[in-house]
C-alpha positions in Angstrom: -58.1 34.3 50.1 -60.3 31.7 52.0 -63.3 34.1 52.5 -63.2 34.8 48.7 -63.5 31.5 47.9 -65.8 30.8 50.7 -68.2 34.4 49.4 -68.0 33.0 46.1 -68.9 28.9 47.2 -72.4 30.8 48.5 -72.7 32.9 45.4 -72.8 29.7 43.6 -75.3 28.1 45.6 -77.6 30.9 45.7 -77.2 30.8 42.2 -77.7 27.1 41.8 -81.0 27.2 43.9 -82.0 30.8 41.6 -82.0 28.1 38.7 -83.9 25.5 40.8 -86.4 27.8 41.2 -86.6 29.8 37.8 -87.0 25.7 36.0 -90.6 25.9 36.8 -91.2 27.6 34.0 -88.9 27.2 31.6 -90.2 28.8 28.9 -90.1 32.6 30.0 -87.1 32.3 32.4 -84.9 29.5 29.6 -82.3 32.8 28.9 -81.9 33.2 32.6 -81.1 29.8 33.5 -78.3 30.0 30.4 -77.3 32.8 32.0 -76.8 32.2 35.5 -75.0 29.0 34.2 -72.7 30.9 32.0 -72.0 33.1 35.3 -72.0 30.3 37.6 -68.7 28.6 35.0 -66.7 31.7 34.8 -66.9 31.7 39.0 -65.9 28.5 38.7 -62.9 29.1 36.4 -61.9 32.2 37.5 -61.9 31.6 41.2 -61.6 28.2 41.8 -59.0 27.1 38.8 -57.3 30.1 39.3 -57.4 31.7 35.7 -57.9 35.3 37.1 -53.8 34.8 37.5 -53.2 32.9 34.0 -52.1 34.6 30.8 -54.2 36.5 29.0 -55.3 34.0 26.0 -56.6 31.9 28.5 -59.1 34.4 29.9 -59.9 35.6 26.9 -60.4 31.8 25.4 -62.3 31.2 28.8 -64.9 34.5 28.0 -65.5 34.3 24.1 -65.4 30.0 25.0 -68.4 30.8 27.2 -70.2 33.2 25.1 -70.0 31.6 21.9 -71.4 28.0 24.0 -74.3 30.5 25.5 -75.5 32.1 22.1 -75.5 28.3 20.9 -77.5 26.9 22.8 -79.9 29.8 23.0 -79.9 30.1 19.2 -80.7 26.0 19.0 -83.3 26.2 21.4 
């Protein structure tokens, strides 16, 4: 269980600096950086709040949550 968590705390930081680096240009790489965040919250919630255990409404309202949030803010944008 620890070197889950610990594989998925790096993930998150490679991720994180991915994003650093893809801000430079914004314009082209804008639907990757959405992206890798929308990735980088489901980690978060599946991993480290344990919903990968949790009943199946909350997954699902975790997912759809995330995707309709995405396509939001890429549709405002």
């Amino acid at each position: 269980m620890q070197n889950k968590l610990n594989i998925t705390f790096i993930t998150l930081v490679v991720l994180t600096i991915t994003t650093a680096l893809l801000s430079n240009n914004h314009k082209v790489a804008f639907g990757f950086i959405i992206t890798i965040a929308l990735v980088k919250f489901w980690m978060v919630a599946f991993n480290f709040m344990e919903l990968k255990i949790a009943h199946v409404f909350w997954k699902s309202l975790i997912v759809i949550w995330g995707v309709v949030m995405g396509l939001i803010i890429i549709v405002l944008t």
